[in-house]
C-alpha positions in Angstrom: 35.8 -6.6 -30.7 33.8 -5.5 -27.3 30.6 -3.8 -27.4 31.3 -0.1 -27.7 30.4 2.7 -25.2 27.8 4.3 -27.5 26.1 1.3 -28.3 25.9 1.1 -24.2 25.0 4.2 -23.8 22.1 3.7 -26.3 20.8 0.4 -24.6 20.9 2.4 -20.9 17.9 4.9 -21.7 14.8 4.4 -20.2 11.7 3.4 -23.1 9.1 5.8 -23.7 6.7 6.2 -19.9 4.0 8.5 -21.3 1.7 6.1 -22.9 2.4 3.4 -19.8 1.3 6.3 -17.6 -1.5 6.6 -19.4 -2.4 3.1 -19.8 -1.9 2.7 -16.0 -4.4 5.8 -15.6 -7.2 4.3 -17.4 -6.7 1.1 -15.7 -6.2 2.2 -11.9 -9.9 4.3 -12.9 -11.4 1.0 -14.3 -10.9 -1.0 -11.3 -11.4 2.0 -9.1 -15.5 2.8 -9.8 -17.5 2.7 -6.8 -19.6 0.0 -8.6 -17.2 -2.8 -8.9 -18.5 -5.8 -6.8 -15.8 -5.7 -4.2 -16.0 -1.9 -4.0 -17.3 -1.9 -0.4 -13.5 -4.0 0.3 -10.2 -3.3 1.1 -7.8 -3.6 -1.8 -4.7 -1.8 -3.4 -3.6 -1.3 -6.7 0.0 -0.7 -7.5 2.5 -1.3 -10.6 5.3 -4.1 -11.1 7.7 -4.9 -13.7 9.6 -2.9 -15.6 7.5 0.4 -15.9 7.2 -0.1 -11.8 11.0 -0.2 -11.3 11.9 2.3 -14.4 14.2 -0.4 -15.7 11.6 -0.5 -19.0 13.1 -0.4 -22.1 11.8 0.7 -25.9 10.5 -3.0 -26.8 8.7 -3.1 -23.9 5.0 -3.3 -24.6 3.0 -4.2 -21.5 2.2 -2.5 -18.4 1.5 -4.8 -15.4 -0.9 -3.8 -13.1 -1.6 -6.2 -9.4 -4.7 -5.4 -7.6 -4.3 -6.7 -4.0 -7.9 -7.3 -1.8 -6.8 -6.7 1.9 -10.3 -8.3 3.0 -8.6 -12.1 3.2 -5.2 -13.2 3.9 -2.8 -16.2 3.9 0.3 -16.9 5.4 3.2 -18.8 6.4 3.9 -19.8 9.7 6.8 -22.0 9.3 8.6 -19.7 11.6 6.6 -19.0 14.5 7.2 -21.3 17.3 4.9 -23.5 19.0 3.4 -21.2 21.8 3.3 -18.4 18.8 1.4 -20.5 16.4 -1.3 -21.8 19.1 -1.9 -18.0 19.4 -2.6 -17.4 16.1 -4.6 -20.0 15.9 -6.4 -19.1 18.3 -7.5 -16.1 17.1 -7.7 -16.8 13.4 -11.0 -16.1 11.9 -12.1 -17.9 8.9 -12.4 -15.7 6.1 -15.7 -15.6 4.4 -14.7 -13.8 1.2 -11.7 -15.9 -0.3 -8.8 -15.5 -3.0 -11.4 -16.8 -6.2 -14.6 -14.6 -5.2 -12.0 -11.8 -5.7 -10.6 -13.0 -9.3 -14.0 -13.8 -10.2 -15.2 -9.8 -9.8 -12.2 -8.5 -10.8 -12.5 -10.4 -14.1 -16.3 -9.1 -14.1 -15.8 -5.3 -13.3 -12.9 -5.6 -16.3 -15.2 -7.0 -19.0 -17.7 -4.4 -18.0 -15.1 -1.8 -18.9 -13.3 -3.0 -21.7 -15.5 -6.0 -23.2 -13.9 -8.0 -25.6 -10.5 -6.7 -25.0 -10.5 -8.6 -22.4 -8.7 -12.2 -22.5 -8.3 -14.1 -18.8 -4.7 -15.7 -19.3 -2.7 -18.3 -17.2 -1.4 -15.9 -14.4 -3.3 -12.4 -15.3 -6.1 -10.8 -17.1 -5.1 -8.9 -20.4 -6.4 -6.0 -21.4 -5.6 -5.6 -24.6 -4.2 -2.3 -26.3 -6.8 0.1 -28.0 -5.8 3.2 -29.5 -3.1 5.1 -27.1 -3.5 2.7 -24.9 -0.9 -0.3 -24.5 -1.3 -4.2 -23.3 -2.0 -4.2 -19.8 -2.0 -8.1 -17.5 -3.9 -7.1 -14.4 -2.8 -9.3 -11.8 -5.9 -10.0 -8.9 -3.8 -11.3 -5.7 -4.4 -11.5 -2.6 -2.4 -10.1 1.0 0.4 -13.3 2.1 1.9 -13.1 5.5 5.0 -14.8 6.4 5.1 -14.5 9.5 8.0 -14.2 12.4 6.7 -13.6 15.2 2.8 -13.2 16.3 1.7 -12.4 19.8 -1.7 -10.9 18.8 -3.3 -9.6 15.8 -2.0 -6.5 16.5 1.5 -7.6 17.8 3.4 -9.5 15.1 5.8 -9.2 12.3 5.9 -10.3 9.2 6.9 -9.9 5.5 3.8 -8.8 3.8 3.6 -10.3 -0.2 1.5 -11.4 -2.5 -0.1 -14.7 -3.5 -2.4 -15.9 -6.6 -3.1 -19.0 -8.0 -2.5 -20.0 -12.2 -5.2 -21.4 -14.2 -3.6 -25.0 -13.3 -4.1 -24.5 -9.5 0.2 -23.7 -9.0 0.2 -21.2 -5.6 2.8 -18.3 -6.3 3.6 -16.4 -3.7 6.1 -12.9 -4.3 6.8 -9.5 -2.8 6.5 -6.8 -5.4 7.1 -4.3 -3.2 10.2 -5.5 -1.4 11.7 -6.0 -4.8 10.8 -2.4 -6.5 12.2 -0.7 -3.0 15.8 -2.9 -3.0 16.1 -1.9 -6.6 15.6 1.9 -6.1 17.9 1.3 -2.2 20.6 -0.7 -4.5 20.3 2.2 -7.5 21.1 5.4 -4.9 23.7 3.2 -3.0 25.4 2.7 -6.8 25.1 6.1 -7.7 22.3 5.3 -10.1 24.2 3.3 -12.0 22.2 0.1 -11.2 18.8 1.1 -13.4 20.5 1.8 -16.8 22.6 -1.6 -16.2 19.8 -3.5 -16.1 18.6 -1.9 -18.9 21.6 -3.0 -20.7 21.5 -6.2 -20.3 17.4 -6.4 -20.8 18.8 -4.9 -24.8 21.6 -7.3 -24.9 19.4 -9.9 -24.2 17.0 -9.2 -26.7 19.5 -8.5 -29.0 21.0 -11.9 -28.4 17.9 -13.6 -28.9 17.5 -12.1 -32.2 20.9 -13.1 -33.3 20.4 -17.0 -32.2 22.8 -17.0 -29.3 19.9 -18.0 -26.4 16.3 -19.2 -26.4 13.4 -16.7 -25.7 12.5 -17.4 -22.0 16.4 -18.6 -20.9 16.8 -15.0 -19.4 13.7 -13.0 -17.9 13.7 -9.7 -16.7 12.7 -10.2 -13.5 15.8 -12.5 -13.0 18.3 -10.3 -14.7 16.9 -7.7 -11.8 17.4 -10.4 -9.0 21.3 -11.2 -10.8 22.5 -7.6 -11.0 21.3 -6.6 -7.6 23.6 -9.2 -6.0 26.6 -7.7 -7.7 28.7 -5.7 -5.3 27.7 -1.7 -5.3 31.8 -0.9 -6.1 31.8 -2.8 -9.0 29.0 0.0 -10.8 30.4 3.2 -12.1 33.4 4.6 -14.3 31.7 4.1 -17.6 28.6 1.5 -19.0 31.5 -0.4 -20.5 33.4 -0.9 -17.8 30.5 -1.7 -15.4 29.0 -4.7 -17.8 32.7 -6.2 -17.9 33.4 -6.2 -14.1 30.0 -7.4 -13.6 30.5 -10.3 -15.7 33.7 -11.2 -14.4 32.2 -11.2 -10.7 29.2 -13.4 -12.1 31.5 -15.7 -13.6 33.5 -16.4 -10.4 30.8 -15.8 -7.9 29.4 -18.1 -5.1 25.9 -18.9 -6.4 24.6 -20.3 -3.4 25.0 -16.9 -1.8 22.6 -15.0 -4.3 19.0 -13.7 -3.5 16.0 -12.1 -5.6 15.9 -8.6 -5.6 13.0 -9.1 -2.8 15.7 -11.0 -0.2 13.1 -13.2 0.4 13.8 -16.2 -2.2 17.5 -17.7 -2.8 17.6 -16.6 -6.8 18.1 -20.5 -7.8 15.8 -23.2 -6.9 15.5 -26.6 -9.2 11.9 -26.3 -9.4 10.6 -23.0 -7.4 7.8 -21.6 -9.8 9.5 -17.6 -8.7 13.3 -18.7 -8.7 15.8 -19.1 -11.9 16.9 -22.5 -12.5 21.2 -22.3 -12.4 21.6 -23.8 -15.7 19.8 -20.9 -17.9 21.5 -18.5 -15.4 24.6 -20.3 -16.5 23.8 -20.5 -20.4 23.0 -17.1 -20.5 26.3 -16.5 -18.2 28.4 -18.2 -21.3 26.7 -17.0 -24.1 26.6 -13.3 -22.9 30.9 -13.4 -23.0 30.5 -15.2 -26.7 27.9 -12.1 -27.8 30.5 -9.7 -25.9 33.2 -11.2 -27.7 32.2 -11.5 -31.1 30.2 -8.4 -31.7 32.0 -6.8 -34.6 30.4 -10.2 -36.5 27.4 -10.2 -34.3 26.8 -6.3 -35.2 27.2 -7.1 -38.8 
């Protein structure tokens, strides 16, 4: 027996944004007082993940939080050609306040505020929940450049992203931004059916977890995002139903090679790409989704 409308319907609403609002208040305020040691430099703070792209859903628990310093950058130049790249590095200018002087204060100004809440993890800092407040992982990163053209500091293009390094020295490079603003282009241009399918198959997921049929960690959200924003706009729409069949019938047919993170700057599949899905959990979850699908009356039960 498929899954029924209602039960669709159900796993399509948004989870609660009032106490992640909140959360992201008290957070933004933290990191924003004037007496934070890199107060005097340029930074940003912004939200990613679910809460950021409104594809959250009720077990959601964590509100993540990246604070960007703009006072050093890094960059990829694989692109610029030769007489581009002797310009830039010709101008380049060492940077005398670097990527782990900025962890180092942000870490400091966030066990100033929140003291023993705080607990410095592999990839982010969490702030633990307290109260009305939830778990929050506060990213430090800094600005990454990949560049395509430079003819000056103030004459090039580029893709502006992110980049941190774990705890065990791995370099991750991403574009938050480039991601949240495909997934709200690819949500109008489906009629805003693209948010609440994602949010379907974040419960479905979860749900199939529970119930044995996957691993926890075969599927994250972040990849469901990336696999969902490559399926074709005409397949969204009609009904929640009819949108998660078609989509899994283009999945299961679809040239793989083709497919792109939600940020269109990262094929979605790499063999060993620390921000790419590897194709045989894409695949598992693929197989086990149409088994869950399948068998719900039972799986329901």
């Amino acid at each position: 027996m498929a899954i029924p409308e209602d039960k669709f319907d159900t796993w399509s609403k948004q989870g609660s944004v009032t106490q992640s609002r909140a959360t992201y208040a008290t957070i933004r305020a933290a990191l924003e007082d004037p007496t934070a040691p890199y107060a005097g430099r340029s930074y940003d703070i912004f939200l990613q993940g679910s809460y950021g792209n409104d594809t959250n859903i009720y077990a959601d628990s964590d509100v993540d939080v990246v604070i960007k310093t703009n006072a050093v950058y890094y960059y990829d130049l694989e692109e610029l050609k030769p007489f581009e790249l002797e310009k830039f590095n010709r101008d380049r200018n060492p940077a005398t306040y670097e990527y782990a002087d900025f962890k180092g204060d942000v870490l400091v100004q966030l066990e100033k505020k929140f003291g023993n809440a705080v607990v410095p993890g592999k990839k982010a800092v969490l702030v633990k929940s307290n109260g009305s407040r939830r778990d929050a992982d506060v990213l430090p990163a800094a600005q990454y450049r990949r560049f395509y053209a430079y003819n000056s500091p103030f004459d090039s293009r580029y893709a502006d992203g992110i980049v941190f390094w774990t705890s065990d020295g791995t370099k991750i490079v991403n574009y938050p931004k480039q991601h949240s603003a495909n997934c709200t282009t690819k949500h109008q241009n489906t009629s805003q059916w693209f948010k609440p399918t994602v949010r379907i198959f974040k419960n479905m997921r979860n749900a199939m977890i529970e119930r044995g049929y996957i691993a926890n960690g075969v599927a994250p959200s972040y990849f469901l995002e990336g696999m969902l924003y490559n399926v074709p706009n005409a397949t969204f729409g009609m009904s929640y139903g009819s949108t998660f069949a078609r989509s899994l019938d283009w999945l299961a047919t679809c040239d793989t090679s083709t497919m792109v993170c939600a940020n269109e700057q990262y094929k979605l599949f790499h063999p060993t790409s620390p921000v790419t899905w590897r194709i045989e959990r894409f695949r598992e979850f693929l197989t086990q989704a149409h088994r869950f699908w399948e068998n719900w009356g039972r799986a329901a039960a």
